[in-house]
N, C-alpha and C positions, 0 to 999 in steps of 0.2 A: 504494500500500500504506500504510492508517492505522495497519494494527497488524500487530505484529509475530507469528510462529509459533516457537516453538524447543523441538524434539528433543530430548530426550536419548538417541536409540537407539544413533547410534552416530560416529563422527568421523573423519574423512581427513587423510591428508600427501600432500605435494606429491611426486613423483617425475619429475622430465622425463626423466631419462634414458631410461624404456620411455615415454613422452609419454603417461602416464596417471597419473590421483591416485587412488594405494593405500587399503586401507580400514584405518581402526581399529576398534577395539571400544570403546578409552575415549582420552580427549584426551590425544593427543601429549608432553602438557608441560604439568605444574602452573605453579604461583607456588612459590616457593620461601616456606617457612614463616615464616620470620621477614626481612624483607629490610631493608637496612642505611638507615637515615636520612640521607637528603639535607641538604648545605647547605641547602636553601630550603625552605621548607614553605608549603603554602597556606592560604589564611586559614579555610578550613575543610575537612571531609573527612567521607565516610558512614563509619562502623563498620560492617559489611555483615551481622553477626550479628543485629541491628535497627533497621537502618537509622536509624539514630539521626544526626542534624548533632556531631558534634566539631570541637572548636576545632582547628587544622592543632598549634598551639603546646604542645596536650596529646596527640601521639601521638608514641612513644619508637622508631619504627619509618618506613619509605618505606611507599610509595602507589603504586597503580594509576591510570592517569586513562582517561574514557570517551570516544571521538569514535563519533556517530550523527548520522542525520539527524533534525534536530526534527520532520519530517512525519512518521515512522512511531513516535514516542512517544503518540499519539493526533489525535485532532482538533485541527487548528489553526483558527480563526475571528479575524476580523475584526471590533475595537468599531467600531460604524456610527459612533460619535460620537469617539472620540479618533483612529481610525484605526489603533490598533495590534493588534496579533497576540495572541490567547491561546487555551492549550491546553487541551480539554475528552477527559481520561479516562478511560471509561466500564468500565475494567477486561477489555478484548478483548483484549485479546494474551493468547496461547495458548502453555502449557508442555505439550508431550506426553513421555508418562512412557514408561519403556522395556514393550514389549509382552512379557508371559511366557508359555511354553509350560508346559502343566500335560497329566501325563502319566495315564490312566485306567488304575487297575490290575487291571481285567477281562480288558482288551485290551490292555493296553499301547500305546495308540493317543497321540498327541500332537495336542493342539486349542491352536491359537493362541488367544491372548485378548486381544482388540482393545484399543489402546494407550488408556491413559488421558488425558482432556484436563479442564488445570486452567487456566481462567479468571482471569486477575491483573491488572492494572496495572502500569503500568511499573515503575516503582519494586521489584514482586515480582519482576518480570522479569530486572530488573539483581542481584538478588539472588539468584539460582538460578543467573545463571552465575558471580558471585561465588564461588557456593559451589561449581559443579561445577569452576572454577578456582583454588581456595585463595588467594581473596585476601580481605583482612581490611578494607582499607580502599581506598575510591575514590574519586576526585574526578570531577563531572559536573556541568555549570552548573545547570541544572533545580534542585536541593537546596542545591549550596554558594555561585550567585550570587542574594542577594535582589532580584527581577527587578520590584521596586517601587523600589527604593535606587538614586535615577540614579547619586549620589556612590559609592556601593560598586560598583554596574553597570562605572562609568567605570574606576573601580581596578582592577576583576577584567581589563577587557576589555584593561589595561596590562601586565597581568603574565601573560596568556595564554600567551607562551613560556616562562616559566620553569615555570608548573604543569605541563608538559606535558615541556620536555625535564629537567626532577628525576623526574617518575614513572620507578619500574622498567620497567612498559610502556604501553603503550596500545591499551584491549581496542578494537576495530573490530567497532562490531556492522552486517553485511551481510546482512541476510536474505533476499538475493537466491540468496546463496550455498547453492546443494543440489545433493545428490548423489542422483539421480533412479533409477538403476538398483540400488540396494543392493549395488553391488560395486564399479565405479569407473568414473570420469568422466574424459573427456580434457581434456589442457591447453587445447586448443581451445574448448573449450563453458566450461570455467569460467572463461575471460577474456571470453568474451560475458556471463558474468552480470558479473562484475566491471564491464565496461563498461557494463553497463543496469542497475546500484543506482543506490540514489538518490546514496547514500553518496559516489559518485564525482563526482556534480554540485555538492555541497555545496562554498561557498567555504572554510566554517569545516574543514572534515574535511581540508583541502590543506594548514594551517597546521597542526593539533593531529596529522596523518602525518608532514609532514617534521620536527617542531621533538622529539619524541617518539623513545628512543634505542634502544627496539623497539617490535616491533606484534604484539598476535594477534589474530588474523583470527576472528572468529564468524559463523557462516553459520546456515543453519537446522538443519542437521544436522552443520556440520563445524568443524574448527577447523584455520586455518595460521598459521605460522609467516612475519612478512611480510619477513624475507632470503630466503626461500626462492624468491619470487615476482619479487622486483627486477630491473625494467628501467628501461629509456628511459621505456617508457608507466608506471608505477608505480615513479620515481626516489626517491620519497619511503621508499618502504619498503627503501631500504640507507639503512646509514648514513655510506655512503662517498661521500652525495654533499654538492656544493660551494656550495650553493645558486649557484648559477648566474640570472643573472636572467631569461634567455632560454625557460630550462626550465620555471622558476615562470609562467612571461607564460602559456607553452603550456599550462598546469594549469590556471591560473587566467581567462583567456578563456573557458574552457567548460562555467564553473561559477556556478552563482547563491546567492543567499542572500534570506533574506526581506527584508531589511530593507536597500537599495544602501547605504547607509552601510558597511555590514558587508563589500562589497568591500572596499574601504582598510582596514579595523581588523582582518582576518583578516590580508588580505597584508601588514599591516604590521609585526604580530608575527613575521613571516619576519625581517623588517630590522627590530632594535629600535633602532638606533641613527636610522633614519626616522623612528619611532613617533613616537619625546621631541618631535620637530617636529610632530608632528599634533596639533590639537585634536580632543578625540573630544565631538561636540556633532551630533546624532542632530538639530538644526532646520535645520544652515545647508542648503544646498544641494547635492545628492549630486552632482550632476556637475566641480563647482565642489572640492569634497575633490578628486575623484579625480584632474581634473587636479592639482592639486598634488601629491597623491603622486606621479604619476608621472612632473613634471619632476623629483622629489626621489631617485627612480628615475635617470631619466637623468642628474642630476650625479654621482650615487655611479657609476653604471656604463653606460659606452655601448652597452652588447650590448644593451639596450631594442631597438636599430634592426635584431637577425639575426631576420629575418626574410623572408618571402617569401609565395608563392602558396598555395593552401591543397593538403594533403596528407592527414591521418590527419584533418580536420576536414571535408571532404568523407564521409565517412563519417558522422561523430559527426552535423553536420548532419541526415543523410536517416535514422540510425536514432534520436536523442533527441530534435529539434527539428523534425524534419520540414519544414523550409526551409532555406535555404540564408544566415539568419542565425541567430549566434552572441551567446549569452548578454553580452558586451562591448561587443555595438553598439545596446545600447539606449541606452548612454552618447555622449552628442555629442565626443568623442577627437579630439587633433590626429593627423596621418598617423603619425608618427613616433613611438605609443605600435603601432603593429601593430593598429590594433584590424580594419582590413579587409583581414588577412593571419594566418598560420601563424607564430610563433615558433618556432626550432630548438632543439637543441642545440649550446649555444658551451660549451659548458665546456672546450672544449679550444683555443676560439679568444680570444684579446686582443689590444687597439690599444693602443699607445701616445697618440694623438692626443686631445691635452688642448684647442685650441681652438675650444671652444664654450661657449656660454650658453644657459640656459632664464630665458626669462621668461613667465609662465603658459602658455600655449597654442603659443608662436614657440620654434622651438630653432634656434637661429641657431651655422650651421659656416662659420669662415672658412679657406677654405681655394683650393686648386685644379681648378678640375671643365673635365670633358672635353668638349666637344658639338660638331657637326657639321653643318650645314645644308647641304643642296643636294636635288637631282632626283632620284630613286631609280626612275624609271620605266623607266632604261635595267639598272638592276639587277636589279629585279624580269622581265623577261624572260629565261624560261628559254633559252630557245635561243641569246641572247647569251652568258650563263653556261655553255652548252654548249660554244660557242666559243670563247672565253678559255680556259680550262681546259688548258695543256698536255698533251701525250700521258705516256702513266706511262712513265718510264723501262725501254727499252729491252732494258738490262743484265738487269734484273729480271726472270726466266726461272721464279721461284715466284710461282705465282698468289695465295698464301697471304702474300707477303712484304710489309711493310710499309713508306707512304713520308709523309712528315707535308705537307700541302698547306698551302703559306702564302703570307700576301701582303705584300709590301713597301709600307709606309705611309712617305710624306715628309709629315709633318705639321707645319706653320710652329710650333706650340707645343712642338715638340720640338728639341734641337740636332740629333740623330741621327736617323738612318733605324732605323724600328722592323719586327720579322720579327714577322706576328703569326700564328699557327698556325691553321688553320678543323679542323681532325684530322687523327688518322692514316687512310690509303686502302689497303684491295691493288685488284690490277689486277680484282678480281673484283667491290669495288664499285662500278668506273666501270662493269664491264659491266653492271650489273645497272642500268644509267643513274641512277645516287643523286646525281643533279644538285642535285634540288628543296632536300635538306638543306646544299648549298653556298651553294644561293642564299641561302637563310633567311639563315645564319650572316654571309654579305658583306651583308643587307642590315641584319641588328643593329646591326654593327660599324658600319655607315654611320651611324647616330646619334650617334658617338662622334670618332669617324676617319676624315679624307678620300678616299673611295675613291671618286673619278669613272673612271679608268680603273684599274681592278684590275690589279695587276704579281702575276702568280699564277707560285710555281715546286716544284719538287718538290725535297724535301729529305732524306736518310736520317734516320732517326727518333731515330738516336744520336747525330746532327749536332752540333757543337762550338759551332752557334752560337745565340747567344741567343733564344730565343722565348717567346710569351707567349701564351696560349688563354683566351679569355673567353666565357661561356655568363652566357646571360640567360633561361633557361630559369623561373626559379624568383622571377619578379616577380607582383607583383600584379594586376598589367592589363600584355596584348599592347603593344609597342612600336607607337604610330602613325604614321604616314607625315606626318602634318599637326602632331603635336608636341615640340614642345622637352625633351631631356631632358640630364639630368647626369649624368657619373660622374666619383666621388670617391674619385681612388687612391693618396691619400694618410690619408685614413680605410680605413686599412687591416687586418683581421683577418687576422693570420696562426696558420698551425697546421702542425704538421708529422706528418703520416698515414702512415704505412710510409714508406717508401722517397722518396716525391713531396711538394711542398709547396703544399699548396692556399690559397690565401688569398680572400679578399673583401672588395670596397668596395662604400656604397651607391649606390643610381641611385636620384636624384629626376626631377621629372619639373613643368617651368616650370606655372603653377595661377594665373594673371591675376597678381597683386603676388608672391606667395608662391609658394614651393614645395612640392609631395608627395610625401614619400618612400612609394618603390613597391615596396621590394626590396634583395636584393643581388646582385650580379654578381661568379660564381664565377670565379676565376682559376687554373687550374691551370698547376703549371713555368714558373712569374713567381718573376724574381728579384725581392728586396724594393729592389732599384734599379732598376728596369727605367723608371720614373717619373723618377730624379733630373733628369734632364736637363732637363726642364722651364722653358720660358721664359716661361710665362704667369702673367700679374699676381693675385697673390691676391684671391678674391672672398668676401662674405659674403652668405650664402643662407639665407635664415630659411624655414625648415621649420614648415608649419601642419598 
């Protein structure tokens, strides 16, 4: 989509509770008339009455700022000779005017009169919702950054968080966004457009939603309100959230920008205290920034490494990109920025563990890691596993009744004997022979933990005594039989979830000199001692 359409018939709000968006007749919610002036002002701003450039320092009132995709402001073209990007606007975008019904006083008959369509440029464009929104003045790079002035470029592209979180709001123009039946639309279908704008791919639009302290939403015919909308998949639109860096990675992995530099200068405006570190210089080499930003990333904060297997990007994949690579791996990334993995949500998880260093490309953790070599062939047979397996207790006369299956590890890097849990069973999933998921589980743990002969016993599920359940479900690549891996459980992420405390540490995985990190391995009802005992020599493992 080069150019944009917009409606004026009629306008929607969000309602989940009947899991359908209600209709309006006119927008939700103006601009309030006069809005009160910010500390900071930007160095210029549109007057929307005639779009006229004002100095930021000559206006006695706050601002609106604009986040869009550059592709649907018109043609974007390529100089064959400098290499850079410019937009040609042929004045195609489309205002359609509200349609009226005109009544015949012979018959008193009623004839619809087909909606009016007015031909503008961008510029008109932003100016009619301007006005159908009551705002007086905007901020939008296109007009207030002079896109010839590398030295003003550079400035503006410094202070991109402040222009954005001083605005009142920030209009989100989505013209993906419409309301198809002229009565309403389910929440359902209007997160499928949300998910296929452009808008959503854009690196710049991830920075100018979260830094931004509201948002209203413009679609082709509708207008929301963006707390209304706020989740996980759109964190940016509350303003309750913590910029988390894990969350950001997940946003911003799946998103492009014309120009790679513009990764780093978008994401960095997230973290300004990064930014003052970056040279913003559009020659040096883009893969070369971005590693630095994001050892600069990982000194400030380790949740860089929550990550894992791919989940909601499996999706985005086969419906944006139509492969099964993502927007971040066109960049050559060391393991340990996630680029060929899913970023979580940590915001509710942190490590204390302060020893590590980044140096370009190596993130080197000294610390304790767990690993395990031997023969797994006798593991890997079911019918062995069948065999081992104790009979279910007895006593246990409900089929329904639960008993926790675990195995007694003696492991020389430990002083103590460790109870480690493979799950809870009733007697109904041995009948149902759920062997295969036991094997899995002892042949994990055998990367980790000595288990040549498995000491398997059945425990009550309330049992007093200490246990510890590790899933490796959610790594980047299957555990192999033929490679060396690590876990680091002292690089610990802890969180505490209802009632149970889940935590997680990374598992790398030996890579000829170096290591790659692959993942985290989930811990659930691990005390955060369960580790202390530990007898093994500190090691340092540089992560590429």
């Amino acid at each position: 989509m080069t150019y944009i359409t917009y409606e004026k018939t009629y306008y929607n709000d969000v309602n989940y509770g009947s899991g359908w968006i209600s209709r309006y007749t006119k927008p939700p919610k103006k601009i309030p008339s006069v809005l009160p002036k910010p500390t900071f002002m930007p160095s210029y701003l549109v007057r929307t009455s005639d779009m006229k450039l004002i100095k930021g320092s000559e206006v006695h009132e706050g601002y609106c700022s604009l986040s869009y995709s550059w592709n649907q402001s018109g043609e974007i073209l390529i100089n064959k000779t400098t290499g850079k990007s410019y937009r040609i606007d042929e004045g195609k975008h489309k205002i359609i005017l509200k349609a009226c019904k005109r009544v015949r006083k012979e018959r008193r008959e009623r004839k619809r009169i087909a909606p009016k369509v007015k031909f503008v440029k961008f510029e008109e464009l932003i100016q009619e919702i301007c006005k159908d929104c009551n705002i007086k003045y905007i901020w939008y790079d296109q007009m207030c950054i002079n896109q010839e002035n590398e030295k003003e470029k550079h400035r503006e592209i410094r202070q991109m968080h402040r222009i954005y979180s001083n605005a009142y709001c920030t209009v989100a123009l989505i013209p993906e966004l419409v309301e198809m039946h002229r009565h309403t639309v389910t929440h359902r279908k209007f997160m499928q457009y949300m998910k296929n704008s452009q808008w959503m791919g854009r690196m710049w639009t991830l920075e100018e939603a979260t830094m931004s302290s509201k948002m209203l939403i413009v679609g082709r015919n509708t207008h929301y309100w963006g707390e209304e909308i706020a989740s996980n998949s759109y964190f940016f639109f509350s303003k309750k959230f913590d910029y988390d860096i894990s969350l950001i990675l997940f946003q911003a992995h799946m998103r492009t920008s014309t120009k790679e530099h513009d990764h780093v200068y978008a994401l960095g405006n997230l973290f300004p205290d990064l930014m003052e570190q970056i040279t913003i210089d559009y020659n040096r080499d883009a893969n070369e920034l971005i590693i630095e930003f994001y050892g600069l990333l990982a000194k400030k904060d380790l949740n860089i490494l929550f990550f894992g297997g791919y989940h909601h990007y499996y999706e985005i994949c086969r419906r944006t990109f139509n492969s099964t690579i993502m927007p971040i791996q066109k960049f050559d990334l060391p393991s340990w920025t996630g680029v060929h993995g899913e970023h979580w949500d940590a915001s509710s998880r942190k490590t204390s563990f302060k020893n590590y260093t980044v140096n370009g490309r190596i993130l080197s953790i000294t610390t304790h890691g767990l690993t395990n070599k031997q023969d797994r062939s006798e593991i890997l047979n079911l019918q062995y596993i069948e065999d081992i397996i104790p009979s279910f207790p007895q006593q246990e006369l409900d089929d329904e009744s639960c008993r926790e299956l675990v195995i007694r590890v003696r492991s020389p890097d430990f002083k103590e004997e460790k109870l480690i849990s493979l799950r809870g069973y009733t007697r109904e999933d041995l009948e149902r022979r759920d062997y295969r998921d036991i094997m899995e589980r002892i042949y994990e743990l055998s990367h980790f933990w000595p288990i040549r002969n498995p000491d398997l016993q059945w425990i009550p599920s309330s049992s007093p005594f200490s246990t510890a359940c590790f899933f490796f479900h959610d790594l980047t690549e299957t555990l192999q039989d033929s490679a060396q891996y690590k876990l680091l459980p002292e690089v610990l992420f802890t969180s505490c979830e209802g009632s149970g405390m889940t935590n997680t540490c990374p598992v790398i995985k030996k890579n000829g000199d170096y290591y790659k990190a692959i993942g985290m391995c989930h811990m659930t009802d691990v005390d955060v001692h369960f580790c202390d005992d530990i007898i093994l020599e500190e090691e340092t493992f540089e992560i590429h």
